[in-house]
C-alpha positions in Angstrom: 97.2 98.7 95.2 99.1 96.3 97.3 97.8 92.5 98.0 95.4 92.5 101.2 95.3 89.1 103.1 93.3 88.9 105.6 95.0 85.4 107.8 92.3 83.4 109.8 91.2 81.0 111.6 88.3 81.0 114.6 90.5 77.9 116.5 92.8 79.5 118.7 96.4 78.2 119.0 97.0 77.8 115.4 99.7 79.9 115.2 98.0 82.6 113.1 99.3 85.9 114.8 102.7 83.8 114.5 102.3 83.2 110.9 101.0 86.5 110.1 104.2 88.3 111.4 106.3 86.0 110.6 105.1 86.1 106.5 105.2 89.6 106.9 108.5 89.6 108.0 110.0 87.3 105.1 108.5 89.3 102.5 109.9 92.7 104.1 113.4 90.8 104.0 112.4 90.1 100.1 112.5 93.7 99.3 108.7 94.2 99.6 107.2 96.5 101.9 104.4 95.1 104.0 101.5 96.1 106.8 100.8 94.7 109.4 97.1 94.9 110.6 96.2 93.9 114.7 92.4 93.2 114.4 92.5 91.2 117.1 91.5 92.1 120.7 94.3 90.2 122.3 97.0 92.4 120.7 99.3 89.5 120.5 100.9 90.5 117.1 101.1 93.7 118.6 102.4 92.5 122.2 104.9 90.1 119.6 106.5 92.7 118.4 106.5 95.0 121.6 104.1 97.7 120.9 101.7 97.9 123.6 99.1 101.0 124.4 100.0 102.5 121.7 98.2 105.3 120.2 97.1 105.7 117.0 95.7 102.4 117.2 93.3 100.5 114.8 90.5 101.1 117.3 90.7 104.7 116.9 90.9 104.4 113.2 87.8 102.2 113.3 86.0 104.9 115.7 86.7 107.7 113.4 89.4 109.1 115.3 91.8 109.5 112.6 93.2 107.4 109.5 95.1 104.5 109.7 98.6 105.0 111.3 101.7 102.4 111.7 104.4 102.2 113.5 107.8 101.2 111.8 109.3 97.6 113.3 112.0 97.3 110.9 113.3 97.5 106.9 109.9 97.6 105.3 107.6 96.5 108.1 105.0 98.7 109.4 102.3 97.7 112.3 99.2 99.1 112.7 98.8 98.1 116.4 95.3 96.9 118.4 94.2 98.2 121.1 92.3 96.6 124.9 89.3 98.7 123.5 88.5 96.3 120.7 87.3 94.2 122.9 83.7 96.4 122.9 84.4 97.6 119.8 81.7 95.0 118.0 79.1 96.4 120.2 80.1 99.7 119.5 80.3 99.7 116.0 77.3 97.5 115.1 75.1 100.8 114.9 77.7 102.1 112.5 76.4 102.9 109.0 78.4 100.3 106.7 79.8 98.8 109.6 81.5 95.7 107.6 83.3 98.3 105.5 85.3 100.5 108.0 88.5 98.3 107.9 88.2 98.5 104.0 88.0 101.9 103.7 90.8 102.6 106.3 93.1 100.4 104.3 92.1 101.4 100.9 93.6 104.7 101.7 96.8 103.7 102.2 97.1 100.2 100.6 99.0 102.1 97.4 101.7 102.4 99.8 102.4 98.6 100.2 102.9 95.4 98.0 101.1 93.5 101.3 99.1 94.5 103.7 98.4 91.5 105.9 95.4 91.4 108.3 95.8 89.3 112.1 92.0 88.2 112.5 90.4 87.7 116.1 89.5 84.0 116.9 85.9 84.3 116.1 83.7 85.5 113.2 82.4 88.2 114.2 82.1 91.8 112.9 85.7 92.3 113.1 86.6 89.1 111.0 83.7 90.2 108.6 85.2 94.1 108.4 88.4 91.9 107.3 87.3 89.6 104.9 85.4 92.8 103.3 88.6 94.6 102.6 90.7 91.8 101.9 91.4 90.2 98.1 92.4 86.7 99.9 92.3 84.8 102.9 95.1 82.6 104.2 94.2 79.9 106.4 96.8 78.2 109.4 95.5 75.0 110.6 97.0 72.3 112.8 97.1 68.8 111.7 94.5 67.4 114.2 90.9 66.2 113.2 89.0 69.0 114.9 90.8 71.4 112.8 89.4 69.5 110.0 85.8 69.3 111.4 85.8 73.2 112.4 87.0 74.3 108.9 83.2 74.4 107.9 82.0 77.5 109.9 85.1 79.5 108.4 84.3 78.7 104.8 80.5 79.4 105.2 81.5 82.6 106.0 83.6 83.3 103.4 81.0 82.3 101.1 78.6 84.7 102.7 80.8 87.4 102.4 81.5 86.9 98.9 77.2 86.9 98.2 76.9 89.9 99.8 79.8 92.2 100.1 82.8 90.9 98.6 82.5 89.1 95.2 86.0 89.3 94.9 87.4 87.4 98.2 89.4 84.1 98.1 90.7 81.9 99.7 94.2 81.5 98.2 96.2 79.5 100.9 95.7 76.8 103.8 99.3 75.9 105.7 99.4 73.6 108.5 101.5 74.5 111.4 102.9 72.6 114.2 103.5 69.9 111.8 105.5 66.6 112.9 105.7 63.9 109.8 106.2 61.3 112.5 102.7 61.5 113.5 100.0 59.3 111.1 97.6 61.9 112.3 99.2 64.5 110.6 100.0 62.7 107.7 96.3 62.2 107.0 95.0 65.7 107.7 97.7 66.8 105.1 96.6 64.5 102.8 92.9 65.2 103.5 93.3 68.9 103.2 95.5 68.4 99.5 92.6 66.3 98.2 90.1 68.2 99.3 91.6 72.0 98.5 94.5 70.8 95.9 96.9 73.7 94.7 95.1 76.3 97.2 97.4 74.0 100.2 100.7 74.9 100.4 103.1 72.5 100.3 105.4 74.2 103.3 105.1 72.7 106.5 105.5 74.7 109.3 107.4 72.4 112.0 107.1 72.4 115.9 110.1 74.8 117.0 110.6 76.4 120.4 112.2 79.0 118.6 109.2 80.0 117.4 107.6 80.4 120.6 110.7 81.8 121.9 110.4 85.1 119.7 107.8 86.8 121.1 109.4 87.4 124.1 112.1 88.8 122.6 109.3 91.1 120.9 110.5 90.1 117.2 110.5 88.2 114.4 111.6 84.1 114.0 114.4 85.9 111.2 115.6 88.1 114.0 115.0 86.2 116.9 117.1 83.0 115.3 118.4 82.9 111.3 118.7 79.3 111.9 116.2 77.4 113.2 113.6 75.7 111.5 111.2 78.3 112.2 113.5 80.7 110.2 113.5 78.1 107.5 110.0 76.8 107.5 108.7 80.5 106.7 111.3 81.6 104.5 109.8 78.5 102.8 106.5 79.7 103.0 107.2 83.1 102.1 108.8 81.9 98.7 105.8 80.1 97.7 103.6 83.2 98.4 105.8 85.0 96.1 105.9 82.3 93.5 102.2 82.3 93.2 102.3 85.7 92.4 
């Protein structure tokens, strides 16, 4: 069974649809073969990489509909895409019998087919996160170098621990990245430091830099490795994707 991730964080404008794509892309270019997940509401890894009302979507899968279908994006990159609807679907499905495991036994299904199956998490922690961290084996967290990021941290990790009590002993979190990163700024010097001393080898050491580039991609509806091979965005990730493989 491939490596299920499940990449979170409840703060918005972390860059974790960026980083989830963009991880998933460098590993596809390393040979492996890698899912894509849109849990999220707002669709905007879906939107990213211009898929939008498609159908099969993950809502369907969660409703029953049928199983979990992706759409090619490129050389080993598949998408399973969201949907508008899953903005109700936590209402809907929290009747469901087993609700918090519908994600993991959609993916479990089909996870034999990948090395990574990476999971885009709303910005909250609600019953789609959970359905996430049930299925997943880890958990990578983005974070900007600001202090809030530092105070809000908490909530995420009580959660985690939650879910490992009561319906995943076997969830981790494996990696913490910061993003937007600028050494010329004290500020993010120290939450660096803070989040090494606090979390040690489970922090990355790859920096993901400020980069219009970056920002740039989405409209173009790829990758930072299509979009531009050689800007620091392209860099910073192929970075980050090395590590993940070196861990491994």
């Amino acid at each position: 069974m491939g490596k299920i991730i499940a990449i979170s964080n409840h703060k918005g404008g972390v860059g974790k649809t960026t980083s989830a794509i963009n991880i998933g892309a460098g590993l596809a270019l390393k040979g492996k073969k890698v899912l894509l997940v849109d849990i999220d509401p707002q669709a905007n890894m879906s939107q990213s990489l211009n898929i939008v009302d498609h159908n099969p979507n993950i809502y369907g899968a969660l409703k029953g509909m049928y199983g979990l279908e992706a759409v090619k994006i490129q050389k080993n990159l598949y998408l399973v895409p969201a949907a508008g609807e899953l903005g109700g679907a936590e209402i809907e499905l929290s009747a469901e019998a087993g609700r918090e495991f519908l994600l993991k036994e959609l993916i479990e299904n089909q996870a034999e087919k990948y090395d990574y199956v990476l999971i885009d998490c709303p910005p909250s922690l609600g019953l789609l996160t959970i359905n996430a961290f049930t299925a997943a084996h880890e958990i990578f967290i983005p974070m900007q170098a600001q202090y809030l990021a530092l105070q809000g941290i908490g909530k995420l990790l009580g959660l985690v621990e939650k879910i490992k009590k009561r319906l995943n002993p076997e969830l981790e979190i494996t990696g913490i990245f910061i993003t937007q990163f600028d050494r010329r700024k004290v500020l993010n010097r120290y939450v660096m430091d803070t989040l090494e001393s606090h979390f040690g080898e489970k922090v990355f050491k790859t920096r993901i830099r400020n980069n219009v580039a970056l920002a740039e991609a989405p409209n173009a509806g790829c990758d930072i490795f299509t979009y531009q091979q050689s800007s620091n965005g392209a860099f910073d990730y192929g970075q980050l994707t090395k590590e993940i493989l070196k861990r491994r």
